[in-house]
N, C-alpha and C positions, 0 to 999 in steps of 0.2 A: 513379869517373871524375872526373877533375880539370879543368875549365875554368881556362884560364891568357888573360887579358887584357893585351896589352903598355901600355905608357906613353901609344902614339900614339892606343888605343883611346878609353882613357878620355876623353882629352884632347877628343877630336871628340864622343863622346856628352855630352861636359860645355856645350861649346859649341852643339849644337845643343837641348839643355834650356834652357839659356839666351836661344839665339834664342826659342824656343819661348815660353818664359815672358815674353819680355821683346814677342812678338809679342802672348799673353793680355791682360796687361797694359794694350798700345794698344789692341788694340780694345776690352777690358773698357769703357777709359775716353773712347773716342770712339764704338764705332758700338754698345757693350754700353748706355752712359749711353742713347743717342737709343732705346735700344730699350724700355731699362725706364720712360723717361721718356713715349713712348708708352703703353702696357701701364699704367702710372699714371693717362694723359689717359684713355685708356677706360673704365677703371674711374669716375672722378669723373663721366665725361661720362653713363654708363651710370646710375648712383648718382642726380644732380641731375636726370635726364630722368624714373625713377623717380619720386622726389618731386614735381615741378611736374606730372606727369600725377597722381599719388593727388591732390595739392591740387587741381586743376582739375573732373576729374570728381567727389570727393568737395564739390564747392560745385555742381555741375552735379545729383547726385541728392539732395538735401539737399531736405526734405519734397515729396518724391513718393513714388506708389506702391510696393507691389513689383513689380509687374509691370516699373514703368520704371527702378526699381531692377536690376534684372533684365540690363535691355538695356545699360543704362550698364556694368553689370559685364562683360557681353562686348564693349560698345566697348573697356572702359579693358586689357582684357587681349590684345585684339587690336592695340592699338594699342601698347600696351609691349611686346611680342615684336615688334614691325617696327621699333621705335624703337633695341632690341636690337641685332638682325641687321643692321641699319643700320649703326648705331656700329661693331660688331665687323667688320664688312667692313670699314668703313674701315681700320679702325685695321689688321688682317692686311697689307691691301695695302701700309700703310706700313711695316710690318716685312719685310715680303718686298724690298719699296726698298731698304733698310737692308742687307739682308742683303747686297745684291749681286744678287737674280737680276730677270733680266728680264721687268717685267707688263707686254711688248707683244702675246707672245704669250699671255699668260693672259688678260687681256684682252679680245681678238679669237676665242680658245675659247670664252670667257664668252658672248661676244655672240652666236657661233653656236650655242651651246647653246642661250641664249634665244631667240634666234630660230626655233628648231626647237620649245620647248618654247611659242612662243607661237602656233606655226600650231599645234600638233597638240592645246592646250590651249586656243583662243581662247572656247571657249564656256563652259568652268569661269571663265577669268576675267572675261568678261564676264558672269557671273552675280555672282561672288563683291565686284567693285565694283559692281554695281547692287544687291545685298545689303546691302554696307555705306553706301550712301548711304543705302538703305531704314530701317537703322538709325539712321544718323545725322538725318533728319530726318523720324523719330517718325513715318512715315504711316501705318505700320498696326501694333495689338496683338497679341497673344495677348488670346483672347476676343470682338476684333470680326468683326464681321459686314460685309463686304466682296464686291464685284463685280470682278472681274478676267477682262477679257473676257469670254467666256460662261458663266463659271464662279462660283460666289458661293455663302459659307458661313461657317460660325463658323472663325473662324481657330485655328486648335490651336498651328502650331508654326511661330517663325520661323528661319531659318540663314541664313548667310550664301551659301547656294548655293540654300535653295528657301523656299515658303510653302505649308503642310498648311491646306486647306481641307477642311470638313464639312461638304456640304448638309442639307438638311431629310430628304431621305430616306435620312441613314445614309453616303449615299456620298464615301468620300474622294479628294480632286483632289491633287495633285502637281504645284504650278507655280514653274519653276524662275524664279529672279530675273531674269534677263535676256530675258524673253520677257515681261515686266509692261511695259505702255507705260499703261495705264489703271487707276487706282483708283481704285473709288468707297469709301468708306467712312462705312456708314450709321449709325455708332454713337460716334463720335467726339465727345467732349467731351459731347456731347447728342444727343439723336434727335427727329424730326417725325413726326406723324403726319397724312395728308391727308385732308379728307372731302370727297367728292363726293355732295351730298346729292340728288338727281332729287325732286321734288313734283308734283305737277298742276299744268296751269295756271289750273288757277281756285284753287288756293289762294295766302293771304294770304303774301306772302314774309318781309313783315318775322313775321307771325306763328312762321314756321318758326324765323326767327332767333333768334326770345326765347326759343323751347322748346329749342333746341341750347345758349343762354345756361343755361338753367334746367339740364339736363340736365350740363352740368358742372361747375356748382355741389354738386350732388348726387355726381357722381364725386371730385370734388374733397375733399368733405367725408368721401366714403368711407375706415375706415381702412384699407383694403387696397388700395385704389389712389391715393389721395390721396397719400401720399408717392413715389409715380413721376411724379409730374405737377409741371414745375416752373413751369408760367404759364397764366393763366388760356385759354381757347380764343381763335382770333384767327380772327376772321369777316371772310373775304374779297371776301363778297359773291355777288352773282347772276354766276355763271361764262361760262354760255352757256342758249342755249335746245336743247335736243334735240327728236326727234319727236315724242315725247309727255311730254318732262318741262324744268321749269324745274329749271337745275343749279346747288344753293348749293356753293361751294366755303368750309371750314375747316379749319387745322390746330390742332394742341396739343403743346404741346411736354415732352418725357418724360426724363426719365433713360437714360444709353444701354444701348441693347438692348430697354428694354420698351416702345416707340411700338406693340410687333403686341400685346403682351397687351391695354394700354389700348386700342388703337383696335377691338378687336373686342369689348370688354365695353362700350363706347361705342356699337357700333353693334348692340349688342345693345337697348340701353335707348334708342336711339331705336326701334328697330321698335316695343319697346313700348309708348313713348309716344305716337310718332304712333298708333297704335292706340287707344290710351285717347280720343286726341281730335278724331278720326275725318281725322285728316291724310292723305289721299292718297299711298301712294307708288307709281308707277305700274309700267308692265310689260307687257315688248313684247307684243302682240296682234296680230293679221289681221282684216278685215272684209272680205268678198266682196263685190262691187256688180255685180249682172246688168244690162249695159245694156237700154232700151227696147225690150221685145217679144225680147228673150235667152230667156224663161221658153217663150213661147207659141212659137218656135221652134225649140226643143228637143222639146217634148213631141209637135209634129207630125212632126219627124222619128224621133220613137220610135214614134209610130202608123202610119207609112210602113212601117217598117222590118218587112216579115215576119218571121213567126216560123217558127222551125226545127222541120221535121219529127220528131215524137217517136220514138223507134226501137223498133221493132213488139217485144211481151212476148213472149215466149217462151210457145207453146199449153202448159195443165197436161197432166199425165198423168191418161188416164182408165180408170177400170175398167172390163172387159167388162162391158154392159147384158145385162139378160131381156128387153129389150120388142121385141117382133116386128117395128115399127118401124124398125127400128137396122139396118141392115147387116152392123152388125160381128155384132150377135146371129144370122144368117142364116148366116155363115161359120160362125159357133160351133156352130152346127145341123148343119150340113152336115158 
């Protein structure tokens, strides 16, 4: 089969190649340029935001630990994926510009999407920026030991949406970032230990003093507790008077996390010392006091008091007698 093409064919598909071409062309060189010349800004803008973020946080964890080695590594990577996404938005919607089509309705989609996506998600984000402020300004480890609200334990794990806490007895808490309003954190940079020392009141105070002086001297000098100890003990002084004891208040200051090991081998060797030197430590008691004529009062009202009729025993069982005597021997007779 032969396809046959006249003169006027060609002439027209010739000319509209031409428009064609000569239309590529313009836009190659007007709205193609603005387009690559974009798509190039992104890329540098993307490239240089890269770099001045690795410089910044690499001078940010530069002799610290791992741990906060650790955390910087999930700032600096969460912070260069939005730095990203950022960029690359922009830069779309100007090529969409470019193109010709209209971002008023995309736009105004956008906004209702977010708008939808910020009521039905308002508690993930409000976890996920109180997360990352968490991280950004270092309040709490992996490893410390932390109170948050009612709750408080060795910290395990941090995210940007919760904090893994582990108490003393084994049990683990799940507390999401945005329901943290209080942090205590007991282990931070350093730890305290408090003493609350109770004595008799006939004991010497300053006496007490020097034997708690003495007493971590001795800890201090310890090798096994000596290097969790980072200053000498700081004697606060006579605190309060209680019911039956004078209260020395002291702390000592520890490396973090170990204030509980030291403070209970501390108050272990005080029990023993004040023992050795016959220090008083006292301990709540009761004393009854019968008022006047309370004693001889009572005992008359117990001698008033008749006594309850005993309830009659039970007669034993008796065997049929022989003796003529008996009665019952008489029926027996008879």
């Amino acid at each position: 089969m032969q396809i046959t093409i006249d003169q006027k064919t060609l002439e027209s598909l010739s000319r509209d190649l031409s428009r064609l071409l000569d239309a590529t062309v313009a836009w190659t060189l007007s709205t193609g340029l603005r387009i690559l010349l974009v798509a190039l800004l992104v890329t540098i803008a993307v490239k240089v935001g890269r770099r001045a973020l690795d410089a910044v946080f690499a001078r940010v964890s530069r002799s610290q630990d791992v741990e906060y080695g650790k955390r910087i590594d999930t700032l600096h990577s969460i912070t260069a994926f939005s730095l990203k996404a950022g960029i690359v938005t922009v830069g779309v919607f100007v090529v969409l510009g470019q193109i010709g089509i209209n971002l008023g309705p995309i736009l105004a989609a956008a906004g209702i999407l977010g708008l939808a996506v910020g009521f039905g998600a308002q508690t993930l984000v409000q976890d996920v920026i109180s997360g990352f402020f968490l991280l950004v300004e270092d309040q709490v480890r992996v490893g410390d030991v932390v109170q948050i609200g009612d709750k408080g334990g060795l910290v395990e794990r941090i995210t940007l949406r919760l904090i893994v806490l582990r108490d003393v007895a084994g049990n683990v808490h799940y507390i999401r970032n945005g329901k943290v309003d209080v942090v205590t954190n007991m282990t931070k940079d350093f730890s305290r230990y408090v003493f609350d020392v109770g004595v008799a009141y006939r004991e010497d105070t300053d006496r007490v003093v020097e034997t708690l002086r003495e007493i971590d001297e001795a800890m201090r000098a310890d090798p096994d507790f000596g290097p969790r100890i980072l200053e000498p003990i700081e004697i606060l002084g006579v605190d309060r008077f209680d019911d039956s004891a004078v209260v020395i208040r002291a702390r000592t200051k520890t490396r973090p996390s170990q204030q509980w090991l030291v403070g209970r081998e501390f108050n272990r060797r005080i029990k023993r010392r004040f023992d050795e030197l016959g220090i008083e430590i006292p301990f709540p008691h009761r004393t009854l006091f019968w008022g006047d004529g309370q004693i001889e009062r009572l005992r008359g009202d117990a001698a008033r008091t008749p006594a309850a009729p005993a309830a009659p025993s039970p007669a034993p069982s008796q065997a049929p007698s022989a003796d003529p005597g008996d009665d019952r021997a008489e029926d027996l007779a008879g």
